[in-house]
C-alpha positions as CSV (number, residue, x, y, z in Angstrom):
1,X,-38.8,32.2,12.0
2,X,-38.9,28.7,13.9
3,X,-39.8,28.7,17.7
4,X,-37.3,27.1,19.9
5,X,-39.5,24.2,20.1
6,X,-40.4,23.9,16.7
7,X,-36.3,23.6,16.3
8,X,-35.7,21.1,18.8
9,X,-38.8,19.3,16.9
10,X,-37.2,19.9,13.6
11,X,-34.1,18.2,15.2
12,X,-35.5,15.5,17.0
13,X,-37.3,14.2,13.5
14,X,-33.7,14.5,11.5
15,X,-32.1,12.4,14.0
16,X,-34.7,10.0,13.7
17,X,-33.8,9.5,10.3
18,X,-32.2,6.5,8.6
19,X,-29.3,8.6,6.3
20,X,-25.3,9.6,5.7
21,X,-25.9,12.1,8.9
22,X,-27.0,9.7,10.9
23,X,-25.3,6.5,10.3
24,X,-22.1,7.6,12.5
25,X,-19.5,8.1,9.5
26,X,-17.3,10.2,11.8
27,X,-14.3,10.4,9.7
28,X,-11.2,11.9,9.6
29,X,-10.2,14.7,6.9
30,X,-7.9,12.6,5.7
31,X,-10.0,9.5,5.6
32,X,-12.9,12.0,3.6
33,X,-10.1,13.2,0.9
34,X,-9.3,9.5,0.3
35,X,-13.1,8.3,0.1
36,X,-13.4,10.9,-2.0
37,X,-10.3,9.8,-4.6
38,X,-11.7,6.0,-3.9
39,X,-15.4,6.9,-5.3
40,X,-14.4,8.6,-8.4
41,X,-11.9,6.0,-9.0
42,X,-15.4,3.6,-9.4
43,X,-16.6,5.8,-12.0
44,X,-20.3,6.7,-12.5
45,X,-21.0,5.0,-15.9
46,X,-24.6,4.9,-16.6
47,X,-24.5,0.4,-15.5
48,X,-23.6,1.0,-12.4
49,X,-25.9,-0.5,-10.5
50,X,-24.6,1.7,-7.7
51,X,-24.8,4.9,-9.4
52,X,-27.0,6.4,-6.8
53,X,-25.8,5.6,-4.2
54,X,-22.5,6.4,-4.9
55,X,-23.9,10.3,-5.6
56,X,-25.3,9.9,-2.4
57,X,-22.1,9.0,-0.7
58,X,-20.2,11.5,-2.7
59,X,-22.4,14.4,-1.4
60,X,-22.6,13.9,2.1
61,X,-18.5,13.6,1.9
62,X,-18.6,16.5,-0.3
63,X,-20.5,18.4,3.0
64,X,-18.0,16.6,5.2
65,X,-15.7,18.5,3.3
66,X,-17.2,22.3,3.4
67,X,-18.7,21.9,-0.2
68,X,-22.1,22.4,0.4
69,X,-22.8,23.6,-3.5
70,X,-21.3,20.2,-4.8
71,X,-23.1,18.5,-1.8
72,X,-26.2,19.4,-3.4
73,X,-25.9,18.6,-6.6
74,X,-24.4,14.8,-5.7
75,X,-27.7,14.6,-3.9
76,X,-29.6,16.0,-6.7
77,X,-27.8,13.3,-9.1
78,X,-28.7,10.5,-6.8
79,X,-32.4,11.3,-6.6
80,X,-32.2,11.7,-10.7
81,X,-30.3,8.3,-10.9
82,X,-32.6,6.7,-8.8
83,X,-36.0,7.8,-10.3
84,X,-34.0,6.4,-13.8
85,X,-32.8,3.3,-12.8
86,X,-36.1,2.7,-10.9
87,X,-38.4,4.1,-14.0
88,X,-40.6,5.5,-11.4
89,X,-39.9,8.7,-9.2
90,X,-41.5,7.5,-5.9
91,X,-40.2,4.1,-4.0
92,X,-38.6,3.2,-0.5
93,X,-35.3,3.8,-2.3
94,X,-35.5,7.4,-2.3
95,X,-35.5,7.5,1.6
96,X,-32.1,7.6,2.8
97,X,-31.6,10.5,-0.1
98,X,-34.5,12.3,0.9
99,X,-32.9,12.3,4.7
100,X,-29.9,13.4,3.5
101,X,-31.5,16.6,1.3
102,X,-33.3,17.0,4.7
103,X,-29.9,17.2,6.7
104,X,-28.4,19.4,4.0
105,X,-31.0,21.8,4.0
106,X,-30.8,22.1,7.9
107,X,-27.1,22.7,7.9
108,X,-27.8,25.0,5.2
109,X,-30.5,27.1,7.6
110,X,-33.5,26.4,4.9
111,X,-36.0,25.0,7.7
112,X,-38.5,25.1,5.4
113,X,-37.2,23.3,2.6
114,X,-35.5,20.5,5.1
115,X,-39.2,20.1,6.6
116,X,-40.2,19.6,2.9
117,X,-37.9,16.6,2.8
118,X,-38.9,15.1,6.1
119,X,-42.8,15.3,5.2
120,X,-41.3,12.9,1.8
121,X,-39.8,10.8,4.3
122,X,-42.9,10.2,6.6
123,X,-44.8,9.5,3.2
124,X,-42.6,7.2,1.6
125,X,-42.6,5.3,4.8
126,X,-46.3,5.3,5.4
127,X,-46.4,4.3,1.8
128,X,-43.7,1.5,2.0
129,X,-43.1,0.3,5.8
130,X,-40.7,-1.9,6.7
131,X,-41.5,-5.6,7.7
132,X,-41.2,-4.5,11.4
133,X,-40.4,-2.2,13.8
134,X,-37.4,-3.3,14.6
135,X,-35.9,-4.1,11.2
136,X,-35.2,-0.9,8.6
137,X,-36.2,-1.4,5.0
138,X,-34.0,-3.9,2.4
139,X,-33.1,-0.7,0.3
140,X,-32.2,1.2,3.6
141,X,-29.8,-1.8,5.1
142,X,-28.5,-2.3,1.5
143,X,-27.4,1.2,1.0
144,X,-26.3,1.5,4.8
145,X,-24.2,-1.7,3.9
146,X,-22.9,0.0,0.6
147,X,-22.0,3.2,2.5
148,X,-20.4,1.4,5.4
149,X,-18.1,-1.6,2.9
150,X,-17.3,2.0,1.0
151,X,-15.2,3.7,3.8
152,X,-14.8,1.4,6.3
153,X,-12.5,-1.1,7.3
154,X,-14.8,-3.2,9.5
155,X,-16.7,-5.3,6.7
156,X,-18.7,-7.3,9.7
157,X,-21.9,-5.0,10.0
158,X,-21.3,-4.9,5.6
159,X,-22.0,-8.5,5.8
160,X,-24.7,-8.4,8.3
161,X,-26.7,-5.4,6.3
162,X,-26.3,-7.1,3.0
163,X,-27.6,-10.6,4.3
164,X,-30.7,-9.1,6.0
165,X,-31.8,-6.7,3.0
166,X,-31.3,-9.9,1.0
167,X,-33.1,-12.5,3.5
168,X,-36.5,-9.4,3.1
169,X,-35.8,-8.8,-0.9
170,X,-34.1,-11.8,-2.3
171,X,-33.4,-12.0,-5.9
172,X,-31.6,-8.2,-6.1
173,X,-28.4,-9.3,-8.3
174,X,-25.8,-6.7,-7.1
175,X,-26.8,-7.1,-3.3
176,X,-26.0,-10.7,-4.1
177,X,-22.6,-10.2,-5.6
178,X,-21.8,-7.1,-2.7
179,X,-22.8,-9.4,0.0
180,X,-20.4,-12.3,-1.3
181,X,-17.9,-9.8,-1.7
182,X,-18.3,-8.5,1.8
183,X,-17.8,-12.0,3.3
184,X,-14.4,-12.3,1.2
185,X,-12.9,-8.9,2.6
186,X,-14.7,-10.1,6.4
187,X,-13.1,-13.2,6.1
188,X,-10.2,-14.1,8.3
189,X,-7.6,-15.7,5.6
190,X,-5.5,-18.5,6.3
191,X,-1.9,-18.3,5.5
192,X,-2.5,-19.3,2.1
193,X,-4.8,-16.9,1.5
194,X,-7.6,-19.8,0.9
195,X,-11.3,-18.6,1.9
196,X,-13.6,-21.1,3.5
197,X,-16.0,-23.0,1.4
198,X,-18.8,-21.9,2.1
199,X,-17.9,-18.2,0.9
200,X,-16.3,-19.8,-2.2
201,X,-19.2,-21.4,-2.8
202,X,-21.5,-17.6,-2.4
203,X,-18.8,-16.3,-4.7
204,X,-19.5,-19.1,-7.7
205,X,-23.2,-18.7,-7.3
206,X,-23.1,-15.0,-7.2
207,X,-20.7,-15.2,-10.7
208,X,-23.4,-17.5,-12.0
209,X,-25.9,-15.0,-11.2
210,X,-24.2,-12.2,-12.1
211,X,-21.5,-13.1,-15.0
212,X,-21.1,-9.4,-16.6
213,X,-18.7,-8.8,-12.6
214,X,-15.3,-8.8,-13.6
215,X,-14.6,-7.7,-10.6
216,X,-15.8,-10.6,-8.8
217,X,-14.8,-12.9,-11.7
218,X,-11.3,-11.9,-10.9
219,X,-11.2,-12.4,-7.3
220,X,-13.2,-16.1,-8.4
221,X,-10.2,-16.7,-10.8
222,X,-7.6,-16.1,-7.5
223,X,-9.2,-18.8,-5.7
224,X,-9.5,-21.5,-8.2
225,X,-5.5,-21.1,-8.8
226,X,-4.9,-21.2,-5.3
227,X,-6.6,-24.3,-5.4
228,X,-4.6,-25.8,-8.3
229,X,-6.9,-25.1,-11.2
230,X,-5.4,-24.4,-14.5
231,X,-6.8,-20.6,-15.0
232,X,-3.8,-18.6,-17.5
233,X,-6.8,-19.2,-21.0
234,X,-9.1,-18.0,-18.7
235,X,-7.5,-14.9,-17.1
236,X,-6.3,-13.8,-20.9
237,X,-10.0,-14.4,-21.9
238,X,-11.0,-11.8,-18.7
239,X,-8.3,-9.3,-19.9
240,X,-10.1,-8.8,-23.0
241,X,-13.2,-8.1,-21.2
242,X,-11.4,-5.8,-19.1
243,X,-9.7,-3.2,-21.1
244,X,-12.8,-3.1,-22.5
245,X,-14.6,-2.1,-20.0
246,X,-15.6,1.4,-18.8
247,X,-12.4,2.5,-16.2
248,X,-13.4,1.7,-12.7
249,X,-11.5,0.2,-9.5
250,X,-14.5,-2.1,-9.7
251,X,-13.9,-3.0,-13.6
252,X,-12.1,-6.0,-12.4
253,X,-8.1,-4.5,-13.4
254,X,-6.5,-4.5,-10.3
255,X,-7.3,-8.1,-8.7
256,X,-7.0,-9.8,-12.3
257,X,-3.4,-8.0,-12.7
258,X,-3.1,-10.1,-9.0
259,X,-3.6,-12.8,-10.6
260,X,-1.3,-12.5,-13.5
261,X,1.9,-11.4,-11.1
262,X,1.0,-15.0,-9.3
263,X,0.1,-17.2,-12.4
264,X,1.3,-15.8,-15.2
265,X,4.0,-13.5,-15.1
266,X,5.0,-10.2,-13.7
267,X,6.0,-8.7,-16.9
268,X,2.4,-10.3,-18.4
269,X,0.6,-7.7,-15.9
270,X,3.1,-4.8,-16.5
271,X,2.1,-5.5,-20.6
272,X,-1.8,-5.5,-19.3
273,X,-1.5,-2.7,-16.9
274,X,0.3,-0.5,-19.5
275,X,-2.2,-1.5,-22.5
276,X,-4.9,-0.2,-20.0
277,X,-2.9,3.1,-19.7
278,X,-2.8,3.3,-23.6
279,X,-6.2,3.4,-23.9
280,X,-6.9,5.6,-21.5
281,X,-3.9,7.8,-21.0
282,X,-5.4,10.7,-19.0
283,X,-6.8,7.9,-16.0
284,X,-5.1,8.3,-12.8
285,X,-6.3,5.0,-12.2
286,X,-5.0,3.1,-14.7
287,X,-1.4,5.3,-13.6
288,X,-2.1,3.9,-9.9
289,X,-2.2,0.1,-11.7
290,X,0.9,0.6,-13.5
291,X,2.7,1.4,-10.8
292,X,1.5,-1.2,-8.7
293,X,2.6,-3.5,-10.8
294,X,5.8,-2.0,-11.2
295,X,6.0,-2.0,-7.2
296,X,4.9,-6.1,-7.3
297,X,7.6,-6.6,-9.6
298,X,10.4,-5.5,-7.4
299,X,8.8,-6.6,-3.8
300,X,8.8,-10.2,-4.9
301,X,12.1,-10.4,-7.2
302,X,14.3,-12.7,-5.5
303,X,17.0,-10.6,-6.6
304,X,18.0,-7.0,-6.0
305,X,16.6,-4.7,-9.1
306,X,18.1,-3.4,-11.7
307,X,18.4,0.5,-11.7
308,X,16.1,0.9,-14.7
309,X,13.3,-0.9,-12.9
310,X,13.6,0.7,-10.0
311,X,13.9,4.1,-11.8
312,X,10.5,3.2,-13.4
313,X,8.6,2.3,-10.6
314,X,10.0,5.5,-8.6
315,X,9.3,7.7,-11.1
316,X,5.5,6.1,-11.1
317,X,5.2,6.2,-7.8
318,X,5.7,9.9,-7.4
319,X,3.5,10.8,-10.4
320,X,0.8,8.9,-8.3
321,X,1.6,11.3,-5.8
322,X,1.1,14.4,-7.9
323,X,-2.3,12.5,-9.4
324,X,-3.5,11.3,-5.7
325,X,-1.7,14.0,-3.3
326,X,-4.6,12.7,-0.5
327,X,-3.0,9.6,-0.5
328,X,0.6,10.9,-0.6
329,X,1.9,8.8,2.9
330,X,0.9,5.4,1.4
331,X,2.7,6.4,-1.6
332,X,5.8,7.4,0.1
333,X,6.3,4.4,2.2
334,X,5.7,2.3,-1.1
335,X,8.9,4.1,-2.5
336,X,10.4,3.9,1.1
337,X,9.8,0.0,0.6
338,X,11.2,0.0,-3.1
339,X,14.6,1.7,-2.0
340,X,15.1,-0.8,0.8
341,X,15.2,-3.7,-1.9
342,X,17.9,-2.0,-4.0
343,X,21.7,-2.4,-2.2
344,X,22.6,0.3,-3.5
345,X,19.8,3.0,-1.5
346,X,19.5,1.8,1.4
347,X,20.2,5.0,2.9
348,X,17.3,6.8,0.7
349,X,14.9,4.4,2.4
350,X,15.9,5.3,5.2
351,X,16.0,9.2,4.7
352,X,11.7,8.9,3.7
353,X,11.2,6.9,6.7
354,X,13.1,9.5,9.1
355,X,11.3,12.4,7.3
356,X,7.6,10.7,7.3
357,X,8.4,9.6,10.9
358,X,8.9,13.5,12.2
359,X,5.8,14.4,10.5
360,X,4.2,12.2,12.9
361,X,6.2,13.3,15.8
362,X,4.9,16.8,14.6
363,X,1.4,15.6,15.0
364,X,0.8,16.1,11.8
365,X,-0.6,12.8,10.8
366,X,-3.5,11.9,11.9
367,X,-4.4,9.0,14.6
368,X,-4.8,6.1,11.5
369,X,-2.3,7.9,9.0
370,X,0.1,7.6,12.6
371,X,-0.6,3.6,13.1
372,X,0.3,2.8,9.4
373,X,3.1,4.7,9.8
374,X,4.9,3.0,12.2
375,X,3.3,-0.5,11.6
376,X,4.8,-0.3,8.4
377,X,8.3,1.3,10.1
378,X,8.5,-1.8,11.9
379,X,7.9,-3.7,9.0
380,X,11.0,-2.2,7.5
381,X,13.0,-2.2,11.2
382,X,12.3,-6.3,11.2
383,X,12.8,-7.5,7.5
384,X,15.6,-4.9,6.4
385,X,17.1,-3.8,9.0
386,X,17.4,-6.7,11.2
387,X,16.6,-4.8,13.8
388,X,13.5,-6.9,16.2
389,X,14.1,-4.7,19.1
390,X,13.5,-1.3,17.4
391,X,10.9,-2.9,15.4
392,X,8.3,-4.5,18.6
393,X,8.8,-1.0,20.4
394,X,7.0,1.0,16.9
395,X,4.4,-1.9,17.0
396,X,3.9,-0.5,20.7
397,X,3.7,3.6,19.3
398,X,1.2,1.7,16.7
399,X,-1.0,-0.4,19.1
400,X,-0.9,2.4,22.1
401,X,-2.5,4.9,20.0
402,X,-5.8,5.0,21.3
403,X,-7.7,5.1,17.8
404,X,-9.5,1.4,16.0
405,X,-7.8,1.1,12.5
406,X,-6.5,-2.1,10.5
407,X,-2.9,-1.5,11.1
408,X,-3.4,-1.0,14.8
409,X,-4.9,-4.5,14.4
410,X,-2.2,-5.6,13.0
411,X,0.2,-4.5,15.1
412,X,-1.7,-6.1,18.1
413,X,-1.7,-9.8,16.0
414,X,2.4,-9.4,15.5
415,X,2.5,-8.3,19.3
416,X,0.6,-11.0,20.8
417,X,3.4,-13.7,19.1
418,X,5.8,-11.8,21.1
419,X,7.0,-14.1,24.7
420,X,8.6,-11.1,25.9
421,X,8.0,-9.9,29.4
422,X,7.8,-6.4,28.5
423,X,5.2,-7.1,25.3
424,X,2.8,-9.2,27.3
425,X,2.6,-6.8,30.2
426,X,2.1,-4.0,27.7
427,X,-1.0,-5.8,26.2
428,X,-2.3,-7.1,29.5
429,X,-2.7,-2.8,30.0
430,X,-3.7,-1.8,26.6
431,X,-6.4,0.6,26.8
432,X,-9.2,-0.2,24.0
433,X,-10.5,3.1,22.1
């Protein structure tokens, strides 16, 4: 048994550590189950370049979650993955793993074994420092950035870990094509959605350097049609590629069926969406797709739909549900937001809204789950109802809950347009998390 001092040693040395435990991803349940859904949606084919990190991820979520069993042996994966992908079972890519087994084993109350870990640790970095002191090691920053653009909303300190692993360890393909990525989520779009040329321009060298990313050859594809290339050959040519591909929310599907909606048709990426499905039948992913485009199809029809196509996409919708029930809110406002298009069930939009919103009142919902919520409310309040009044005061309940998310950003942005007395004297007060 440990001395009290030889515990607050042990301690000491884990939080020294550069790992999952350490790296301050304090999430919410809810966040975890959806993290969870969003990294087996990736997949873990044996080309992903990201296998182990992903296994990584996936355990220390999977301990986040009370499953220390299937903690372990996402861990034990990643080590495996690593030493494959690697061809060598020793290497400054095994730290952040090692940490983690050694956090693991703590929580578990094997001392021993976690002390076993941290003496690999000390090794590997006595084996393979860093360039300084004050910098961490390129794989460390490039699988903090992986963890961090993975369930974060905040892509700034993504873009910052990628660019200094890759300024210490240039020439690594996939931090390359992460960190270009990165600065495309980062960026602040204009209204037409263009991105600044100089991220363009990281995009085309990191395709050039990396051609097999569909998913980045999509997003490439987006860009040139925004900016009047002639793309439809291509996009059909990427397609191919696509449904080839091993299922993945990275093979490239979901931002090239963007692109068809926009340049090609919305019935062209129903057809793509649903060939997907066909091959594939038992993919929740692929059902998420289909029913995206479904949703797509009725949110930008200039005309009210027809009760087939909105039977369809409901019906999709709440088989998502059933598939993804940690995501069930998102899904419900989605069908929320498809009823408010038809004439005819206006009052069904309503009802979902009304229900979802006494969830909240409840306390139900969580903090973010709240701010999304009524940012998207108000959405509905302004744009169908006609109501701007009712709509500004749930951008208030959104912005005043003392919690950082994207749509409590948002409601600040819609806010701050506002020349209302009230508004500017209730953002003048706003307390920051």
């Amino acid at each position: 048994m440990m001395s009290a001092t030889q515990s607050q040693t042990l301690v000491s040395r884990l939080e020294a550590l550069q790992c999952h435990f350490t790296w301050d991803l304090d999430l919410s349940r809810s966040l975890l189950l959806r993290c969870r859904d969003n990294l087996l949606n990736i997949g873990t084919n044996d080309g992903n370049p990201w296998l182990r990190h992903i296994y990584n991820l996936r355990g220390f979520i999977q301990y986040k979650l009370g499953s220390n069993k299937e903690a372990q042996e996402s861990f034990n994966k990643a080590t495996k993955a690593f030493s494959q992908i690697k061809n060598t079972d020793e290497g400054p890519w095994l730290v952040v793993n090692y940490g983690d087994l050694a956090w693991l084993h703590h929580h578990l109350g094997d001392q021993k074994e976690s002390e076993a870990y941290l003496s690999k640790v000390d090794a590997l970095n006595k084996k393979y420092p860093s360039p300084s002191q004050e910098e961490l090691h390129p794989e460390t920053y490039a699988e903090k950035a992986y963890a961090l653009m993975t369930v974060s909303g905040d892509k700034t300190l993504v873009v910052d870990y990628f660019q200094r692993a890759i300024e210490m360890q240039p020439g690594i393909r996939e931090w390359n094509t992460s960190h270009a990525l990165a600065l495309m989520h980062a960026s602040e779009h204009s209204r037409t959605g263009l991105l600044e040329e100089n991220i363009l321009e990281k995009m085309r060298i990191a395709q050039e350097q990396d051609p097999e990313n569909l998913y980045l050859a999509a997003h490439n594809l987006d860009q040139r049609a925004m900016r009047g290339e002639s793309i439809q050959d291509e996009a059909r040519e990427l397609a191919t590629k696509v449904l080839r591909s091993p299922v993945s929310s990275y093979s490239g599907l979901k931002p090239l069926l963007w692109v068809y909606r926009k340049y090609i048709s919305d019935d062209e990426a129903i057809h793509l969406a649903e060939d997907a499905l066909k091959n594939h039948p038992t993919e929740r992913y692929l059902k998420r797709c289909v029913a995206l485009c479904y949703k797509w199809k009725i949110i930008f029809s200039k005309e009210s739909p027809k009760k087939s196509l909105l039977d369809r996409a409901i019906l999709l919708l709440e088989e998502v549900i059933a598939l993804y029930p940690h995501s069930s809110l998102l899904r419900k406002i989605e069908i929320a937001e498809v009823y408010a298009l038809s004439r005819d069930d206006q009052a069904e939009a309503d009802q979902i809204y009304q229900e979802l919103l006494e969830l909240g009142e409840k306390g139900v919902l969580e903090p973010a789950d709240k701010q999304m919520l009524y940012y998207k409310y108000a959405h509905h309040l302004y744009f169908r109802k006609k109501d701007g009044n009712m709509s500004k005061q749930y951008q208030m309940k959104a912005a005043e809950i003392p919690h950082q998310s994207l749509f409590r950003k948002k409601s600040i942005k819609v806010l701050k347009r506002s020349r209302d007395r009230e508004i500017i004297d209730f953002l003048a007060n706003l307390q920051e998390p």
